[in-house]
N, C-alpha and C positions, 0 to 999 in steps of 0.2 A: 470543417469536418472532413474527416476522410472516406472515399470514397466504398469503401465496403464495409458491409455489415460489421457492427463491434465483436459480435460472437465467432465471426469470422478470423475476423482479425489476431484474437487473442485463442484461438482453440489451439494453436499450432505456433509457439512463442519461440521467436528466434534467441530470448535470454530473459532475463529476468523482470520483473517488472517496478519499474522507477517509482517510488513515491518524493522525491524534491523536498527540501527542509524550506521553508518561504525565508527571504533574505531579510532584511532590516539593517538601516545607517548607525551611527553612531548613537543616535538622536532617538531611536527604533520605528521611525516609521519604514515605508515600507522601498527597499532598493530594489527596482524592477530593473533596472540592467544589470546587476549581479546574478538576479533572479533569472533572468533569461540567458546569462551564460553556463548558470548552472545548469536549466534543462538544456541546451544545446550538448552540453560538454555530455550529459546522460545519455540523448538518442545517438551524440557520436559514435560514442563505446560502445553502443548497442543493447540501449536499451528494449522490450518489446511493448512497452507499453508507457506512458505516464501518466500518473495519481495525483493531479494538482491540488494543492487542498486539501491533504485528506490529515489522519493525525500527524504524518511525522511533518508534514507542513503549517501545522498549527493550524487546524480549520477553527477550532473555538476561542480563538485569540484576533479572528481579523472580521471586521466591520464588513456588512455586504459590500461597499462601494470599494474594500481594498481584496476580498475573493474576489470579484469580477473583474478587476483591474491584473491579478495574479494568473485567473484562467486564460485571460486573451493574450496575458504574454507566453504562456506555457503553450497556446495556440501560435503562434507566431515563430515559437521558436522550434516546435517540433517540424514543420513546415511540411503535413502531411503523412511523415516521413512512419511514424507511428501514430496510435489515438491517444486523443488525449483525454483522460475520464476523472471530472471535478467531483470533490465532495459536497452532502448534502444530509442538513441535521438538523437540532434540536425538535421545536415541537413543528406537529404537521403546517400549522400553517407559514412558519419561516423555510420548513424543509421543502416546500413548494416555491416560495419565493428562490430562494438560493438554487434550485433546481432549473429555473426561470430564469437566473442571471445566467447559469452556467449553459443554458442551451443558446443565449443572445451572443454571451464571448465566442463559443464555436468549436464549446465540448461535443467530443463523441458519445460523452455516454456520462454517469453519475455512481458514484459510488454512494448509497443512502445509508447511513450511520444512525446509529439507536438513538432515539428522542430521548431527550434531555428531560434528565432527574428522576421521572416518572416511574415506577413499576407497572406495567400493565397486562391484562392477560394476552390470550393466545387472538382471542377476536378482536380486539384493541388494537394490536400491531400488525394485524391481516389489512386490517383498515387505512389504517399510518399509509402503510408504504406503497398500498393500492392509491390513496391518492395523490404521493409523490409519483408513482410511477405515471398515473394520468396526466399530471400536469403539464408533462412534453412530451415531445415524442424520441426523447433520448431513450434509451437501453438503461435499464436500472438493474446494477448490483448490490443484493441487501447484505450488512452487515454484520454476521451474529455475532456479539459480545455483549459483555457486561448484562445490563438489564432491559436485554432485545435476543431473548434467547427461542430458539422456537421446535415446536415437535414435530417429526417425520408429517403429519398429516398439515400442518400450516404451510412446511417447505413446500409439500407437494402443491395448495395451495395457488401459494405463493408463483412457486412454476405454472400454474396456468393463467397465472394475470399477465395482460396484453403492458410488454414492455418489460417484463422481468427477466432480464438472462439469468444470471447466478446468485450463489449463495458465497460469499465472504466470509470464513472462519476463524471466529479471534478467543473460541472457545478451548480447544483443546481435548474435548472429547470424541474420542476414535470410535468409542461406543457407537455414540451418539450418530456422528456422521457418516460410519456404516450404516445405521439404521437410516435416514437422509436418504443418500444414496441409493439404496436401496428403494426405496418407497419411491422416490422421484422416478427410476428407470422403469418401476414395475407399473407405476402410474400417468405417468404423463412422458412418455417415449419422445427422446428429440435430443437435442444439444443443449441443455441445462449445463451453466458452467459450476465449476468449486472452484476454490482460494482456498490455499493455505495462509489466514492471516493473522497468525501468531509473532510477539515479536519478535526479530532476528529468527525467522520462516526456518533458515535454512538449517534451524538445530534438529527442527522435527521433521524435515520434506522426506526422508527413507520415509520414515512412517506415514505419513502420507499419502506420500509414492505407491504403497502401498494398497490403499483403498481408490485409485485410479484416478488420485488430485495430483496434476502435475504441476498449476497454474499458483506462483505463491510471490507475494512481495517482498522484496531485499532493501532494507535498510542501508545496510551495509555498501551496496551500489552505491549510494550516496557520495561515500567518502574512497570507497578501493572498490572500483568497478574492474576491476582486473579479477579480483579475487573472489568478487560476484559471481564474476561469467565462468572462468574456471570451474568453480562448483558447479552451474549450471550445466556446464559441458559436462562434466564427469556423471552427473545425472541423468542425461542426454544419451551419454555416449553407452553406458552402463561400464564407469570407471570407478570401482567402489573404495580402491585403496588414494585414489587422489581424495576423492568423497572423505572420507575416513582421514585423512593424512589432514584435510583443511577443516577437519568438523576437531580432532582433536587437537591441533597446535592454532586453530587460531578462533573459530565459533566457540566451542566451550567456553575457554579464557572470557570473550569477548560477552555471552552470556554472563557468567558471572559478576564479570566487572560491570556490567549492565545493573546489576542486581544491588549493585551497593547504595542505588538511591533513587528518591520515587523521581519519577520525571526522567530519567538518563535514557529513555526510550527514544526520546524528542532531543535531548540538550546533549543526550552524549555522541550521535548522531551529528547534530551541526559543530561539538568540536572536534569532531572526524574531516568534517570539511574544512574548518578552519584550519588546522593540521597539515589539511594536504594544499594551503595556499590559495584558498578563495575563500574570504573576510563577507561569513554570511549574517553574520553578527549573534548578537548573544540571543536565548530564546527570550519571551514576554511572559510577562506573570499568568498565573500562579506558579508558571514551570522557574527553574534556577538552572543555574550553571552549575558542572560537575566541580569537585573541589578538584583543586590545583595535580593532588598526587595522582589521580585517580584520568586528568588529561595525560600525566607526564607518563602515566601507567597504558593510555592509548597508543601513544605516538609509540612507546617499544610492541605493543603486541600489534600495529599495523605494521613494523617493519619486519617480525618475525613472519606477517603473513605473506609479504612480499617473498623473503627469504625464500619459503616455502613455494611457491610457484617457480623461481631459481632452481629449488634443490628439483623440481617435479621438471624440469627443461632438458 
C-alpha cells in the first residue's frame, strides 16, 4: 500500500487513470507476467492511478483466487509508484469477501461495483456499500451505473459513511451529477471525490470538466498511452484546439467504432493492446472478439492518432 492517503493521492492526478485489460494464455487461464508488464508498462508512461480488476479487466470473468492473484501482481508491479485500487462486486456478501482479498494482496483502495442482477431501492444500496465499505479499512469508491443508480440525498449519504471517498460515474447524466455535487458540497463539506466513468471518458471530460469532475478513466491508455496523456495535458494545460483536434480525428471515430458491437468496450480494448505488440490474449465468455474488419479498422485509426500528436509536435 502506498503511503498516503488515497484521496490524496488521486485529488491532484499527474494523467490519466489506468484501468489494465487482465492477460490470459493461449489455453485462457490467467498470464500474470504479461499481466505485470502491462501494468508496469502503464505506471511507466505515467499513469496516475491503477484500477486492477475492474470492467475493462474483466472482474466478472475471474474466480476469487485468480482477482487476488491479479491485485498483488498489479501491487508488485506499480512498486508504490501510484495506488493501486481493486475491484469489488456482485452481491454484498461476495463484495466483502473480494474487498477482503483485495485489502490482503496490498490494494490502496476498492472500487465497489453495482451488485449483481438485482434492482433495489435507494435504502438497499445505502446498506450494500455501507457494509462493503466496513469490511476493510480500504478507501471505497462507489460506482453509479447500470442498476446502482443513486439520488443527491444517498450520495450525500453515502459521503458520510466512514471509508467512502467518491462517487464513480458510469451514468451520463450532467443533470443529475450537478445535483450530486451540489448536495454533497452543500452538505457534507471536505474532499469527496467524482469520476468521470463513462466509456472512453475522454469523449465527455469538456463536459464534465465542466461541473468540476476532473478525475476520469482512460481505456484508451491501455493500448496508445501517448494519446492518453496528450489529451490529458491539453485538459490540464487549457489547450482546447489539441483537445478538439484529438476528440475529433481520433475519440469520435474510436467511439463509434466501439459502438459496432456489444462487448467491444472490453474486447476492443485488448485488441488495441494486442495491436501494439503485447499478446494479452482473447477476452473470456460471454464477451467475443471484434470481428476481423472492425481490428483491421483499429490498427488505421491508432496510427491516424499517432499521426496526429506528429502533426500537434
Amino acid at each position: 500500500m502506498t503511503p498516503a492517503p488515497l484521496t490524496e493521492r488521486l485529488s491532484d492526478p499527474r494523467g490519466p487513470l489506468f484501468f489494465p485489460v487482465t492477460a490470459y494464455g493461449p489455453g485462457g487461464s490467467l498470464d500474470l507476467d504479461t499481466y505485470r508488464t502491462h501494468v508496469r508498462r502503464g505506471v511507466a508512461a505515467g499513469a496516475a492511478a491503477v484500477f486492477a480488476c475492474c470492467g475493462t479487466g474483466e472482474f466478472h470473468a475471474l474466480l476469487p483466487e485468480e482477482f487476488e492473484a491479479c491485485v498483488r501482481v498489479a501491487v508488485e508491479a506499480a512498486e508504490g509508484r501510484v495506488p493501486v485500487v481493486a475491484g469489488a462486486g456482485y452481491g454484498t456478501a461476495l463484495a466483502v469477501r473480494y474487498a477482503r482479498l483485495a485489502a490482503g494482496a496490498g490494494a490502496d483502495g476498492l472500487l465497489a461495483m453495482p451488485p449483481y442482477l438485482v434492482l433495489a431501492d435507494q435504502e438497499g444500496l445505502l446498506r450494500h456499500y455501507r457494509e462493503v465499505a466496513a469490511a476493510t479499512d480500504l478507501p471505497v469508491i462507489v460506482y453509479q451505473r447500470d442498476n446502482a443508480l443513486f439520488t443527491p440525498a444517498t450520495v450525500v449519504e453515502l459521503a458520510r459513511t466512514d471509508g467512502v471517498i467518491g462517487l464513480k460515474d458510469g451514468l451520463g447524466d450532467l443533470d443529475l451529477m450537478q445535483r450530486i455535487v451540489s448536495a454533497v458540497r452543500t452538505e457534507v463539506p471536505g474532499d469527496f471525490l467524482y469520476f468521470n466513468g463513462l466509456p472512453t471518458a475522454e469523449q465527455t471530460q469538456l463536459a464534465y470538466r465542466a461541473l468540476g469532475i476532473t478525475l476520469y478513466s482512460s481505456a484508451v491508455f491501455c493500448f496508445a498511452p501517448e494519446i492518453a496523456l496528450a489529451f490529458h495535458r491539453a485538459l490540464e494545460t487549457g489547450d482546447p484546439a489539441t483537445a478538439h483536434r484529438l476528440l475529433d480525428g481520433f475519440y469520435r471515430p474510436f467511439v463509434e467504432l466501439r459502438a459496432q458491437g456489444r462487448g467491444y468496450a472490453v474486447s476492443l480494448v485488448k485488441a488495441g493492446v494486442r495491436l501494439r505488440g503485447l499478446d494479452v490474449g482473447e477476452v473470456r465468455p460471454p464477451l467475443h472478439e471484434p470481428a476481423e474488419e472492425h481490428v483491421k479498422q483499429l490498427a488505421r485509426l491508432i496510427e491516424r492518432g499517432y499521426e496526429l500528436l506528429e502533426e500537434d509536435a
